[in-house]
N, C-alpha and C positions, 0 to 999 in steps of 0.2 A: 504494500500500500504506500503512494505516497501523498503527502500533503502540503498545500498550499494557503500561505499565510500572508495576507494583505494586510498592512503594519496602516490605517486609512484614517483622516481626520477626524473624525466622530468615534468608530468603532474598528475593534479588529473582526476582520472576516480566515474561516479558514473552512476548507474543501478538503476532503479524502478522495482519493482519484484512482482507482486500479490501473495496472499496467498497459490495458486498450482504450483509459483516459476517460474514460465512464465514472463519474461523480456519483459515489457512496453513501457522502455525510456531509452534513454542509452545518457550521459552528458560526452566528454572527455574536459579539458581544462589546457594548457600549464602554469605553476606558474611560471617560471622563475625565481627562490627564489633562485639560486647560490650566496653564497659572493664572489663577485672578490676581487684578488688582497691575498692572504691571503699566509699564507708559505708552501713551498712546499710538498706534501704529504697531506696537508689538505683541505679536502673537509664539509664545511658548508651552509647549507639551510637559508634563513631569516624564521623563523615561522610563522611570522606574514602574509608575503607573502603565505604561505602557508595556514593556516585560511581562507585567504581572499580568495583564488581560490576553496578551499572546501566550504563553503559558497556559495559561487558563483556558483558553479555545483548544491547544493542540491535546490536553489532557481528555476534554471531552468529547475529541473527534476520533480519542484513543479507544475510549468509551464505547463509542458507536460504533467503529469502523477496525476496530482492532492496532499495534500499532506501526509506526511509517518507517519504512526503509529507509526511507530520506525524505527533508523537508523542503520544497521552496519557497521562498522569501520575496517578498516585493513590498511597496509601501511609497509613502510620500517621497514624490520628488522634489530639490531643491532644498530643504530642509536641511541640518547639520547639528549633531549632539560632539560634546568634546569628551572625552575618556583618558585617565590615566592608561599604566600599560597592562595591566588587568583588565580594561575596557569597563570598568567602572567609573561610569558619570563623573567630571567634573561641571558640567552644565546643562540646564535644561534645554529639550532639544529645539531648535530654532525653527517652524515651521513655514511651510511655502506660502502662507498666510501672514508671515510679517514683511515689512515693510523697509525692511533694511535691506533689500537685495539679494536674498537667496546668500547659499555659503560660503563664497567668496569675500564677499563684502563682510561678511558676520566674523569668520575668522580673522581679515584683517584689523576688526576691532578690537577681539581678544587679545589679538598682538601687544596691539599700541596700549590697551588695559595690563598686560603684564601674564597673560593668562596663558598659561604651558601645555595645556593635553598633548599628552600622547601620539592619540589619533582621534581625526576628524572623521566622524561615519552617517551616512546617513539612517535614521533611524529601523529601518529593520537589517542593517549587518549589525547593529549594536542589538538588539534585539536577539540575534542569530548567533551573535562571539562571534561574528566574520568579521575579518579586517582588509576580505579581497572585495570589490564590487567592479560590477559593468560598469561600463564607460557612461553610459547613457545616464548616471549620478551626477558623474564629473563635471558634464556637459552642461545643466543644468545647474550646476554651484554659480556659474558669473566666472568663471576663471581667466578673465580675460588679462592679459600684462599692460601694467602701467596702473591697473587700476585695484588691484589686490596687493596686498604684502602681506604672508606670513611666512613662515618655513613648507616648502615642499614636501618634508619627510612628514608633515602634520597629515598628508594624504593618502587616504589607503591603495593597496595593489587594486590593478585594473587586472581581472580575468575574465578570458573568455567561459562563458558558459554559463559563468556568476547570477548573482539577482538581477534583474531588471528592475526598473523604472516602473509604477503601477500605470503608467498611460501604455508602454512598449507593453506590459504583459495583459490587460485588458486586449489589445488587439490579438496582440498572438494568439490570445483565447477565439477569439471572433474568429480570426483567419481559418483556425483549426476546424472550427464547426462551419466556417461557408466559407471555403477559398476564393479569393479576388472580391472580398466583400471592404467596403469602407466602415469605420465606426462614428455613430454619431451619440454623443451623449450632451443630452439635456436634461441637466439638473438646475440648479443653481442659474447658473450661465448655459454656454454653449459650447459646442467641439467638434471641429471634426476632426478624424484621421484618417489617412491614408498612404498605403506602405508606395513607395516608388523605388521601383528597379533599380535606380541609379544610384552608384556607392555614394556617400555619405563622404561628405565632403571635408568634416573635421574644425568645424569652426568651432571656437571657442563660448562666442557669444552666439547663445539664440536670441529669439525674439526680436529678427530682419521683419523686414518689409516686401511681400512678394511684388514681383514685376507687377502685377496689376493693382499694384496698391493697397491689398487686403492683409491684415493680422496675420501673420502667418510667422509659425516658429518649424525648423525642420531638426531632427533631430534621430543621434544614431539608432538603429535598428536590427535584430540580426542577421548577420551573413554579411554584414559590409552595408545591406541597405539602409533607406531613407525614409524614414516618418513625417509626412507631413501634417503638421496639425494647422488646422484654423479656427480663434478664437471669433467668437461670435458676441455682440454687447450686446445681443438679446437673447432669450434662453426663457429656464422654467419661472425666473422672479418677474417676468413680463406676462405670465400666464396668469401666476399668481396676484399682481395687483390689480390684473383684470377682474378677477373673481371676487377680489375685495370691493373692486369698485361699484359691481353689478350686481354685489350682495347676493349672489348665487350660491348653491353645492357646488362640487368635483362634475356629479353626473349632469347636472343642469347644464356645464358650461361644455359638456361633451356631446351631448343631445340634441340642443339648440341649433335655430339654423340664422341665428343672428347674425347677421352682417358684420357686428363689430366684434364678435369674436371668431367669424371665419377672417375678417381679414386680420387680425392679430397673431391668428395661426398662421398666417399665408406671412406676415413680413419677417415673423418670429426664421421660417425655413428660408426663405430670401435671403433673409442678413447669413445663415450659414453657407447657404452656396451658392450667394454670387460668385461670378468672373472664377467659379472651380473646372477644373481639367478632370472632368471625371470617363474618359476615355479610360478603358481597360478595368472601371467597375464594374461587377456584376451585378450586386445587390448592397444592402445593409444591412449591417447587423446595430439597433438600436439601444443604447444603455441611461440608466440616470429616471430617477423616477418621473420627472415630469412628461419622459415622452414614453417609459413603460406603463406609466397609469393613465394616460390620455387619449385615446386615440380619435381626438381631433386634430391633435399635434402630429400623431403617426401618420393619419390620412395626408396632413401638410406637406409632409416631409417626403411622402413618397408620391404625391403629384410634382412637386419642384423639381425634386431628381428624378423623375421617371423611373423609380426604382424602388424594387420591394423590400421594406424595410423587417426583419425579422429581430423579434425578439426574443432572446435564450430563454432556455426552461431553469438557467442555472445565472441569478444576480450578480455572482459573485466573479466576477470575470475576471478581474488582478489577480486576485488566488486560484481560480483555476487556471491561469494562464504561468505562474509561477509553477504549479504542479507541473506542468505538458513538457515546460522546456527543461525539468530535471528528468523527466521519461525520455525526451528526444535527446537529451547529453549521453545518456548510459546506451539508448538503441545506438548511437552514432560510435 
């Protein structure tokens, strides 16, 4: 059996996968790890809170599903916790939620504060004792030169076949269940992904500007390829103030054939793919609860893109997508 642990904002999620990748047991559980009270623009996790509800999932997926061969890991990107060389916290871990720049920037603060870790990890290798991660972390810290100072060795090894990235293992999940499929998740905001053939170009800094002008951050992928994500400023909180404003249910504002929330749906799927190169997609595969519980949003998104949007029978897509590529490391 193995298992798959998504280290996620809110809650950890964790999946039991057999060897043919068939999902067993499926563990979600809420951490509650926010630091209150801290200054504004910053957003921090307790770690150790964090451990302890990862922990806590794989014990009772051991419960259900018997226990794991092996574990794979994935979790927030951008984020950065500091560790003596036991990989025991010296700080709280820095999430992709604050405002200081992702771990680049964050470490060069500790710097210049006097602050020594170890090693800098993103929260689920510290979760995991791993001190090796996929590149697709690194990529994601800001590490760009000129603009960072700390010690390089504060950095962990870069392996191939390591954890991914929770956006890189959500797809991989997708891909696995509907090859040449794009992923869209609307929650909160908006996203798309989409994997392109072309190696992966090795820029330091994401979050460029695509030639047509659109949000777009690219980012490494495996096999050498390319992730394209595009950030959308509309998403599920545009769905939801609708419904606040129009004093409706969930179901009312999916049912309705109200003009002003079909076109709310219609600009909500716009704003994700305009000016998109969606040549060589098949389908989609759809995540993020505002467009798995609505399907006035679903309908949207698959008249826009002319394509049929499918959603898993399994939420947890970063942890099973974590599980898939410690199956696909050991067949390889």
């Amino acid at each position: 059996m193995i298992f798959g642990i998504d280290i996620g904002t809110t809650s950890v999620a964790g999946v039991a996968v057999d060897k043919d990748g068939a999902v067993t047991a499926r563990v979600t559980r809420a951490h509650q790890a926010d630091v209150p009270a801290l200054h504004e623009g910053f957003h921090e996790q307790d770690p150790r809170k964090l451990k302890s509800a990862a922990d806590s999932v794989i014990r009772e997926l051991s419960e259900k599903a018997g226990s794991a061969e092996q574990v794979g890991w994935t979790g927030q990107m951008h984020g950065v916790v500091g560790t003596d060389g036991d990989l025991r916290p010296m700080t709280n871990f820095v999430t992709w939620r604050d405002r200081r720049r992702y771990g680049g920037r964050v470490m060069t603060d500790w710097f210049a504060a006097g602050l020594r870790p170890a090693h800098c990890l993103p929260v689920c290798a510290f979760c995991a004792g791993r001190i090796a991660i996929d590149e697709t972390f690194l990529h994601s810290w800001y590490l760009d030169e000129g603009k960072v100072d700390f010690p390089r060795e504060w950095l962990p090894q870069i392996v191939e076949w390591s954890m991914l990235g929770d956006n890189q293992a959500g797809v991989y999940a997708a891909q696995r269940l509907h090859p040449g499929c794009a992923v869209v998740n609307l929650g909160t905001s908006g996203q798309l992904s989409i994997v392109r053939e072309t190696p992966f170009a090795g820029s330091a800094i994401p979050g460029t500007e695509a030639a047509d002008g659109s949000r777009c951050e690219y980012r490494p992928y495996p096999d050498g390829r390319t992730l394209e994500c595009r950030a959308s400023l509309l998403g599920g909180a545009a769905w939801a103030a609708l419904k606040d404003r129009l004093g409706c249910s969930w179901e009312a504002m999916n049912a309705t054939d109200d003009p002003t929330v079909r076109d709310c749906a219609r600009k909500i799927a716009d704003d994700l793919f305009r000016d998109v190169d969606l040549s060589g997609v098949t389908n989609l595969v759809g995540i993020g609860n505002a467009l798995t519980l609505n399907p006035a949003l679903q309908k949207a998104v698959e008249e826009r893109s002319n394509l049929v949007c499918r959603i898993p029978a399994c939420p947890e897509m970063a942890a099973y997508g974590a599980a898939l590529r410690v199956i696909d490391r050991f067949a390889n």
